[in-house]
N, C-alpha and C positions, 0 to 999 in steps of 0.2 A: 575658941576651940581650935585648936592644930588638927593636923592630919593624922594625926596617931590615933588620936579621940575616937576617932568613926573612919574607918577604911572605907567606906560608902561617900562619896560626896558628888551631886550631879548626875546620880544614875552608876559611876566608874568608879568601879572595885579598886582606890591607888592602891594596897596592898599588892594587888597582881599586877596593875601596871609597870611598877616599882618593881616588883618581882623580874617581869619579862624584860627591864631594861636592863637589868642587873645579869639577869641570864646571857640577852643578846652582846651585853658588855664583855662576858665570860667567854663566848664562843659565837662568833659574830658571821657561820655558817649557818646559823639558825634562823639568821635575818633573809637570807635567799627561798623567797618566794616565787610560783608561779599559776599565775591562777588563769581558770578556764573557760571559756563560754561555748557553748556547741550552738550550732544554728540551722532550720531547719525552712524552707521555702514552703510555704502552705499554695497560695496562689494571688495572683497578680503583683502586688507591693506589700502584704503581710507574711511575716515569717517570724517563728518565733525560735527565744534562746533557752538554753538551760542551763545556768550554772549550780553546778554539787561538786566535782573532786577540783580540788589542788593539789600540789605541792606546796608544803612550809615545812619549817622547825625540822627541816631532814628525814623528809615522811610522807607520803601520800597521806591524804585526810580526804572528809567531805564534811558538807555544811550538815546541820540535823535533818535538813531536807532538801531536796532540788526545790530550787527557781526558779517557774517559768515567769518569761515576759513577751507579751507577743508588738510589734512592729507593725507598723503601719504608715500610710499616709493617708492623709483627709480626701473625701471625692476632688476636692478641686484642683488636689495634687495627683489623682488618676487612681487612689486609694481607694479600700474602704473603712476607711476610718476604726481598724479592730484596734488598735493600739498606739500609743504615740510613736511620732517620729523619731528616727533614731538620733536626729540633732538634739531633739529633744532631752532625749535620753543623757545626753551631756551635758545639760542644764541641770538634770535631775542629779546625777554623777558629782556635778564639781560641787552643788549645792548639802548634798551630803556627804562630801569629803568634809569640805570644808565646818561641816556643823561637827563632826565625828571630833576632829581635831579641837575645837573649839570645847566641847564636853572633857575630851581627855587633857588637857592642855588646862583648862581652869583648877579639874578636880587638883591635877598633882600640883597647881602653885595655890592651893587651898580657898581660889576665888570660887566664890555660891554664886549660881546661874538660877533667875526664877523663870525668866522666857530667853527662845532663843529662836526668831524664824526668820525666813528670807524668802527676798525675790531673785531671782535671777531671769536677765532678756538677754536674747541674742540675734543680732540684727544678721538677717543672709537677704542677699540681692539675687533672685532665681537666675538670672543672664547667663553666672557661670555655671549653675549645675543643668543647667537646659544646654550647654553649650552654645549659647547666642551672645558669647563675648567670651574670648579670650586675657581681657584688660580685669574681668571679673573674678575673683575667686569664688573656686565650690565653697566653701564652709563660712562659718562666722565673721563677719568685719570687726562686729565690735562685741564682748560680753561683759553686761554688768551685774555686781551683788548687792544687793542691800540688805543690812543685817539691821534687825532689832534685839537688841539683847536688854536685859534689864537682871540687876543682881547684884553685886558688890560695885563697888566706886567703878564710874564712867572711864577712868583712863586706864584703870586695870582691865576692866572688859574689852576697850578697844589695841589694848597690849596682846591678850589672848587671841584675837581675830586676827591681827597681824603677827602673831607668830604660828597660828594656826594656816595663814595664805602660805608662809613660809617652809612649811611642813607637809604641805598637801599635795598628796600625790599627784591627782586629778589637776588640780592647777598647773603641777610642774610640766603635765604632759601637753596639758591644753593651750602654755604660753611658750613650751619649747620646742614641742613636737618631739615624736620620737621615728627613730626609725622602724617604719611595716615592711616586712616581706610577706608574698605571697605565692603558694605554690598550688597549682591548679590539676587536679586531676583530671581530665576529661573522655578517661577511657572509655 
């Protein structure tokens, strides 16, 4: 069966896929994204976010619905444990960049996906974020993925994953960092 057969394959409409590259191909301001999270301090270490409007395709949008997610850290982090940690959160982030890419990335080179799940770990050392070592960094040392995929021929699925690492946003930020600014109101 080709891809023409069925515009459906792995859940990703290629018709629209294929549509929206062929659009962003035509007019490559439509790719200028900016999307948003607001965030709100409840009390001690939990606070929660909401994402609903963006910017895309040269337009204010929003999602069908707002998203809350609430923050937290565990008691033994001085938490109460309402929500995962926001490192956390980056585990969960890069693990479904990288599955999103994997789904869109198979359907348009017509590979069938029957499973697709992971782990992902990420080792932090508290020293630097307690500031009891300067030799320490805040954030992750190390992060690993492991994918189990099962579906068309093993080297085409591991072609899809590594063009998906390739692809994804979430990785490119998490292995290159980007530049934050911050502006602080404190009136």
């Amino acid at each position: 069966m080709s891809i023409t057969d069925n515009t459906i394959r792995n859940g990703v409409d290629t018709a629209t896929l294929f549509a929206t590259l062929d659009a962003v191909k035509g007019d490559t301001d439509i790719a200028d994204f900016r999307f948003r999270a607001t965030n709100t301090w409840l009390s001690g270490t939990h606070s929660r976010s909401v994402i609903h409007a963006f910017h895309g395709a040269k337009q204010e949008m929003t999602h069908r619905q707002p998203f809350a997610f609430d923050a937290d850290h565990p008691p033994i982090l001085v938490g109460t444990d309402n929500g995962p940690t926001p490192v956390e959160f980056l585990l969960h982030a890069l693990a479904a960049c990288l599955t999103a890419g994997i789904a869109n990335i198979a359907a348009a080179r017509g590979v069938n996906l029957t499973e697709v799940s992971s782990t992902v770990e990420g080792d932090i050392d508290l020293l630097g974020i307690l500031g009891l070592s300067d030799e320490v960094r805040n954030g992750y040392q190390e992060v690993r993925v492991s994918f189990t995929l099962r579906g068309d021929d093993p080297d085409k699925l591991r072609s899809v994953v590594e063009q998906s690492r390739r692809r994804s946003a979430v990785f490119d930020v998490m292995t290159n960092g980007v530049p934050v600014s911050i502006d602080v109101d404190a009136g």
